[in-house]
C-alpha positions as CSV (number, residue, x, y, z in Angstrom):
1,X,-11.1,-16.3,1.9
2,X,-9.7,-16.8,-1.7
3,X,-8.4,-13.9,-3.2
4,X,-10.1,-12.3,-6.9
5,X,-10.4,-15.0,-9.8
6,X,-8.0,-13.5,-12.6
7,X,-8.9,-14.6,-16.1
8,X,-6.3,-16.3,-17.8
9,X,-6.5,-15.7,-22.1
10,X,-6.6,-18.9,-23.9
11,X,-4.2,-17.5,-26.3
12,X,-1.4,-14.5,-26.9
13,X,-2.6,-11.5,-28.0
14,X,-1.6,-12.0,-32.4
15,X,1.4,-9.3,-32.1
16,X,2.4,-11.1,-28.8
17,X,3.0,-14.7,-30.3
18,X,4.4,-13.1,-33.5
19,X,7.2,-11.6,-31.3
20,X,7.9,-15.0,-29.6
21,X,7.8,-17.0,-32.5
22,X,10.2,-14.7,-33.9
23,X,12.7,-14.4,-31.3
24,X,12.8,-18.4,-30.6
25,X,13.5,-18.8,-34.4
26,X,16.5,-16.3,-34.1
27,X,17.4,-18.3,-30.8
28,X,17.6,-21.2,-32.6
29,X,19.5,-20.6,-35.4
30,X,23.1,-20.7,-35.8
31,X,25.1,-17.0,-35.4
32,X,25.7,-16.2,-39.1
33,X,29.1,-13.3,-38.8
34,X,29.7,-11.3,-42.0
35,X,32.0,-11.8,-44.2
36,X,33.7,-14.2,-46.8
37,X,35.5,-17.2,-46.8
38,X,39.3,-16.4,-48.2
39,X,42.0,-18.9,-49.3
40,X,44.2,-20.0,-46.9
41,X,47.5,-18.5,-46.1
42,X,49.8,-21.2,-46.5
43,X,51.1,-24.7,-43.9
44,X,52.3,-24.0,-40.5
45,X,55.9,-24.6,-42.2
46,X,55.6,-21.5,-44.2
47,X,56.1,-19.5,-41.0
48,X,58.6,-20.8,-38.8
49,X,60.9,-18.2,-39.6
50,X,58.7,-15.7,-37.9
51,X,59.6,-17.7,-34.6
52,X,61.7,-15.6,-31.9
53,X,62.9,-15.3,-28.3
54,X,60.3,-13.1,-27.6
55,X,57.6,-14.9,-29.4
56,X,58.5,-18.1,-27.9
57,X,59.2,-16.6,-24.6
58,X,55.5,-15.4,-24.4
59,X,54.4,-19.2,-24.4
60,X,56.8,-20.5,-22.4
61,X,59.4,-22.2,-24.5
62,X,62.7,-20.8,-24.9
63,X,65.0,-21.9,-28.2
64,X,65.7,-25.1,-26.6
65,X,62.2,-26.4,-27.4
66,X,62.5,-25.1,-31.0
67,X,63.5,-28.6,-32.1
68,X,60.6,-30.1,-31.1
69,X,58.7,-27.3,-32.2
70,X,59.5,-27.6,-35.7
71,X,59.3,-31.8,-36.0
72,X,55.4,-31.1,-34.7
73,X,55.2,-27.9,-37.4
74,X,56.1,-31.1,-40.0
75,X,53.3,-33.4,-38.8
76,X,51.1,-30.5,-39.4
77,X,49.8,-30.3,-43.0
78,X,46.5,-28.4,-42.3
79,X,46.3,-25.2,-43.2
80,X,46.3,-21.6,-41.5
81,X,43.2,-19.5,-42.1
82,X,43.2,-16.0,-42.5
83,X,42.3,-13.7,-39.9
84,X,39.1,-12.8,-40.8
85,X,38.5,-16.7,-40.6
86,X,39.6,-17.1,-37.0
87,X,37.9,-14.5,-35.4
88,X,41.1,-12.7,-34.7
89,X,43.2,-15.3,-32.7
90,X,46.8,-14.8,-32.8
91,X,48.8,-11.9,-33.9
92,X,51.0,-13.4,-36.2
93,X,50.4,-16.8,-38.2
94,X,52.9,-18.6,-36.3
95,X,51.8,-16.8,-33.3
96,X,48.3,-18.4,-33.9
97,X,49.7,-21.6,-34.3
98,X,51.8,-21.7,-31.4
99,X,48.8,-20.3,-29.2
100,X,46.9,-23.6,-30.2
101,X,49.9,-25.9,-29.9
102,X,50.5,-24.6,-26.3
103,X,47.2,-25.3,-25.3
104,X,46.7,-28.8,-26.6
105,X,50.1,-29.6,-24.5
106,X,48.2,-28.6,-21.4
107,X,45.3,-30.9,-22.4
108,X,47.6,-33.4,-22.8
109,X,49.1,-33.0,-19.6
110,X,45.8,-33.3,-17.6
111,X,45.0,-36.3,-19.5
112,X,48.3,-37.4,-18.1
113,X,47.7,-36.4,-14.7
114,X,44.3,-38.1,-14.8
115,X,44.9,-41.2,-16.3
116,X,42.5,-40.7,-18.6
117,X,43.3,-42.1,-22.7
118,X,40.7,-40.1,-24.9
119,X,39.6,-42.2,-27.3
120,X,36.9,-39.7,-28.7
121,X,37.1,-35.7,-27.9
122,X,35.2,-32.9,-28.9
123,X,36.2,-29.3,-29.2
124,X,33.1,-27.3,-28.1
125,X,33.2,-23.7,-30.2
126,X,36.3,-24.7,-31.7
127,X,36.0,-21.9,-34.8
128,X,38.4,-22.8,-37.5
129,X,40.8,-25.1,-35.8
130,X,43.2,-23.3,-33.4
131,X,43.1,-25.7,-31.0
132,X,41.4,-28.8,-32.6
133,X,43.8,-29.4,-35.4
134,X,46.5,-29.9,-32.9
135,X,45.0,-33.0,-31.7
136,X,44.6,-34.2,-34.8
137,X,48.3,-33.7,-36.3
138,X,50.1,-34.5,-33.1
139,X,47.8,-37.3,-31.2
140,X,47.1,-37.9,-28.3
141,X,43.3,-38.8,-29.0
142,X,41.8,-40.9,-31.7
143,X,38.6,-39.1,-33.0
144,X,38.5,-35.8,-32.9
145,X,35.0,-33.8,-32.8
146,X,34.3,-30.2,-33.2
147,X,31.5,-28.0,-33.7
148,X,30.8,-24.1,-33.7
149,X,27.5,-22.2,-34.5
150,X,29.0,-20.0,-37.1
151,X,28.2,-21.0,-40.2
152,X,31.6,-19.5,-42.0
153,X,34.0,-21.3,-39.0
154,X,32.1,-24.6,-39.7
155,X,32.1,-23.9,-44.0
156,X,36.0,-23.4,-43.8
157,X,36.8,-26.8,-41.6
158,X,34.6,-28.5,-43.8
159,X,36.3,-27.5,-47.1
160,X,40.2,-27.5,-45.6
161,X,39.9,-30.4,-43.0
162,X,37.7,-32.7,-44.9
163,X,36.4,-36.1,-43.2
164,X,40.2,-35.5,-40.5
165,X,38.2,-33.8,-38.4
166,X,34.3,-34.6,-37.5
167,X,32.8,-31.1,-37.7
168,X,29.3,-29.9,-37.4
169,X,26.7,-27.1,-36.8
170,X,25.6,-26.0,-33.8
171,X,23.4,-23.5,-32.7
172,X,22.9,-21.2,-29.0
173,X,20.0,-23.9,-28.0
174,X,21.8,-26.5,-25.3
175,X,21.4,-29.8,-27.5
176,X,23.7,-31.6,-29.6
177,X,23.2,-34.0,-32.0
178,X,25.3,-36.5,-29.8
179,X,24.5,-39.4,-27.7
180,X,25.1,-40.0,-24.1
181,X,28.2,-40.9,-22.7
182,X,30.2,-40.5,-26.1
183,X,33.4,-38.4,-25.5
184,X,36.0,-38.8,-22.9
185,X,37.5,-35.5,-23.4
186,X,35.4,-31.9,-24.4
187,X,37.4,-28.6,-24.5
188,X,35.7,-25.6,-24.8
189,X,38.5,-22.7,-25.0
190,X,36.8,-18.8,-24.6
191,X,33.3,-20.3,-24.9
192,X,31.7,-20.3,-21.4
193,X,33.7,-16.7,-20.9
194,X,30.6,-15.4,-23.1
195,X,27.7,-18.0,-22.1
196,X,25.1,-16.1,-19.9
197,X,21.8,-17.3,-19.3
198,X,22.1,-20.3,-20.8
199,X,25.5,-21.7,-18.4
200,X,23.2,-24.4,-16.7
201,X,22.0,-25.7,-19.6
202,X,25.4,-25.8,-21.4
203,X,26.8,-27.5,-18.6
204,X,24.3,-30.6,-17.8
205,X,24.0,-31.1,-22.1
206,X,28.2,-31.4,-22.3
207,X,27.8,-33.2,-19.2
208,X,25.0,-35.7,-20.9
209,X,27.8,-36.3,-23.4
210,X,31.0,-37.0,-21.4
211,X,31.8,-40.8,-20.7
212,X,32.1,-41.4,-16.4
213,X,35.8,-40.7,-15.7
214,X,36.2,-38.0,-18.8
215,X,37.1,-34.8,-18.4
216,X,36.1,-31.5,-19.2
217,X,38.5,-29.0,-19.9
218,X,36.9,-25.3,-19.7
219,X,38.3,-22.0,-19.5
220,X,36.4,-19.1,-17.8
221,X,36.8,-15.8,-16.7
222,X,37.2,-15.2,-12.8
223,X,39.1,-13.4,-10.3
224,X,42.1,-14.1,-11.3
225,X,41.3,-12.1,-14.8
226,X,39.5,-9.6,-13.1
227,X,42.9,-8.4,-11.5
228,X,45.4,-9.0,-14.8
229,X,43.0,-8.5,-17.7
230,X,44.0,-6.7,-20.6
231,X,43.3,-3.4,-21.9
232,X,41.2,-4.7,-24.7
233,X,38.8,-6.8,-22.1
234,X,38.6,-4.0,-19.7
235,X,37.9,-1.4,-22.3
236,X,35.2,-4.0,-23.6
237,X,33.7,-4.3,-19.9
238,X,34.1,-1.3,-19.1
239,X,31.7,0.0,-21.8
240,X,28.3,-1.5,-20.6
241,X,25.6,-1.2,-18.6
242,X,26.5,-3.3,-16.4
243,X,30.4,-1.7,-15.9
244,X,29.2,1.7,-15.6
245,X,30.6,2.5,-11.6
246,X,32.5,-0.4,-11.1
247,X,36.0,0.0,-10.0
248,X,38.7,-1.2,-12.2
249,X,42.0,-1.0,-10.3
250,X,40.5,-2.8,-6.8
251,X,42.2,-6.1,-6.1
252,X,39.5,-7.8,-5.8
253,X,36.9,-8.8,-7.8
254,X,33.6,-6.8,-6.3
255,X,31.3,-9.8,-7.1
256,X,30.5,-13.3,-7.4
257,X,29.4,-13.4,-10.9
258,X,28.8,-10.8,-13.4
259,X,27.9,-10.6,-16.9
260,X,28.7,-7.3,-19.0
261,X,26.9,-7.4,-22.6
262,X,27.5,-4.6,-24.9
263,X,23.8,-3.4,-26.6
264,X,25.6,-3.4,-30.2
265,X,27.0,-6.6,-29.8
266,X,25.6,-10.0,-30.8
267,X,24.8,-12.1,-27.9
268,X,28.0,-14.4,-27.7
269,X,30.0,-11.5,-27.1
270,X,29.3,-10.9,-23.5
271,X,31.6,-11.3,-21.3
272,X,30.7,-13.2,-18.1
273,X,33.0,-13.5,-15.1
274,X,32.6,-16.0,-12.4
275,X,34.3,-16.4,-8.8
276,X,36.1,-19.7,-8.1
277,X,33.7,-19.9,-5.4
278,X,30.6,-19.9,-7.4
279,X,32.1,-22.5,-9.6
280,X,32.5,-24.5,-6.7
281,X,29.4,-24.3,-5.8
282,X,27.1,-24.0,-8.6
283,X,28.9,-25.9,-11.4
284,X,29.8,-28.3,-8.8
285,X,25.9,-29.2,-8.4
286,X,26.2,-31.0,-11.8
287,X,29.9,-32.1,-12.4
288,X,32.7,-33.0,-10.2
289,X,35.0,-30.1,-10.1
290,X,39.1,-31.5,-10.0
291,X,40.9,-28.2,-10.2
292,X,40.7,-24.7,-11.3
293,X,43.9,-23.4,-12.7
294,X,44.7,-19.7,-12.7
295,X,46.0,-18.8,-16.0
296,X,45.8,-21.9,-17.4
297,X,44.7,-21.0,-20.8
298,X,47.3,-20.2,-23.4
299,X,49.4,-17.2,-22.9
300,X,47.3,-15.5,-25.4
301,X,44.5,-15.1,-23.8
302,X,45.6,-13.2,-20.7
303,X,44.0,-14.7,-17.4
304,X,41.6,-16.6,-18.4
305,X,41.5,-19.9,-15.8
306,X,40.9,-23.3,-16.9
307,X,38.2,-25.6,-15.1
308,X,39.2,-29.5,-15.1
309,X,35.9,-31.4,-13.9
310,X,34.5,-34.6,-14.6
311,X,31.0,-36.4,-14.0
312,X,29.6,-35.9,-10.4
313,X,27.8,-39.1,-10.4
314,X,31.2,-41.3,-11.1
315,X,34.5,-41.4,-9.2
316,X,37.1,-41.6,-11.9
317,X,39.1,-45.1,-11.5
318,X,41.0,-44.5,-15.2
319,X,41.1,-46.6,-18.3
């Protein structure tokens, strides 16, 4: 016995369609943040002298490396935006630099360790350079990529990096403008820590771009955060929905995946926290994972793990 017929409309109700046409437009747009672009503050040379044990202590060099330090500050002629044009990163200006230069040593490293040369990379939501310009002062790759979907951060590389640096505009829907198989190295430093819904689809289209044998270099948040994060994260977790009740001080992360998005936020600043385990398994359906490494983002950015993987569908023989 079938059960009643339900009538399907042939169209939205007019208000209904409106809405959806609406929000798919904001979906597809780039995220436009307030605010102005400002001048620069000066070359990476300009601030050496606020360098210090402490400083360089809290990446892991000591004075020994400072030799070495300043020959790459020389190679370095790009400039250091303000902070209102780097969305906050770095305390200090050679701070900021320093958090960068750290973390393009560690790419560099895996490269190594992987026997991978990169002879094209992209930096996915690579702002206004902090770790992009590194790779293309110091080497280490021949083209270097980057996009972001904020209008200012891609404006200001534009105007100070000129035709260096291969920059464009991207927007929150998973497609790039980028054809298959194209990059042997894609970064993407605090970007899937705030990607929600959409992580699948993110995934598969950086995936689509990555030659067979590349590597993807990805930080995320996980349990390893969850039990060193910093006041500022917890304070920003803790105030949503989705915090309320949880406990803060138990050693172990009470779930396998959680995202906490503040109501007054915009959407990319969710934070999203994911278990080693359910990288394994679900990122592993689509690419090959190599290693997760606790704290293997800069020191800056305090727990935050990095995820080395590669294509699923290749093993990796080097180049």
């Amino acid at each position: 016995m079938s059960g009643p017929e339900v009538e399907c409309p042939d169209s939205l109700p007019p208000d209904s369609e409106a809405k959806m046409k609406r929000e798919m437009l904001e979906l597809s747009l780039p995220y436009v943040v307030e605010g102005a672009l400002l001048p620069p503050l000066g070359v990476p040379i300009d601030f050496i002298s606020e360098s210090s044990d402490r400083v360089l202590a809290r990446f892991g060099f000591s004075k020994v490396d400072l030799e070495n330090i300043n020959v790459a500050i020389q190679r370095d002629f790009f400039p250091i935006p303000s902070v209102r044009n780097r969305e906050g990163y770095g305390g200090g200006n050679f701070v900021y630099w320093l958090f960068g230069f750290q973390d393009y040593l560690k790419v560099i490293d895996a490269l190594a360790k992987y026997d991978i040369i990169s002879r094209r990379m992209l930096d996915f939501g690579g702002s206004t350079g902090r770790a992009f310009r590194h790779f293309r002062a110091q080497g280490g790759v021949g083209e270097v990529w980057a996009c972001d979907f904020k209008k200012i951060s891609v404006q200001w590389c534009k105007e100070h990096y000129g035709t260096s640096v291969n920059v464009f505009l991207s927007t929150v829907v998973p497609s790039l403008p980028i054809e298959d198989d194209y990059f042997d190295l894609i970064t993407a430093f605090s970007v899937f820590t705030h990607i929600d819904e959409l992580e699948d689809a993110w995934l598969l289209e950086l995936r689509r771009i990555l030659k067979p044998g590349g590597l993807l270099y990805l930080t995320v948040h996980d349990e390893n955060t969850w039990r060193v994060m910093s006041d500022l994260l917890r304070d920003r977790v803790r105030d949503t929905p989705e915090g309320m009740g949880l406990d803060f001080g138990a050693p172990v992360m009470p779930f396998d995946r959680k995202s906490f998005r503040r109501s007054d936020a915009p959407h990319y600043q969710c934070n999203v926290f994911r278990s080693k385990s359910y990288i394994t398994r679900y990122w592993g359906r689509f690419v090959r994972i190599l290693d997760i490494i606790e704290n293997g983002h800069a020191a800056h950015s305090v727990g935050q793990s990095v995820v080395l993987a590669t294509k699923s569908n290749a093993d990796h023989t080097g180049r």
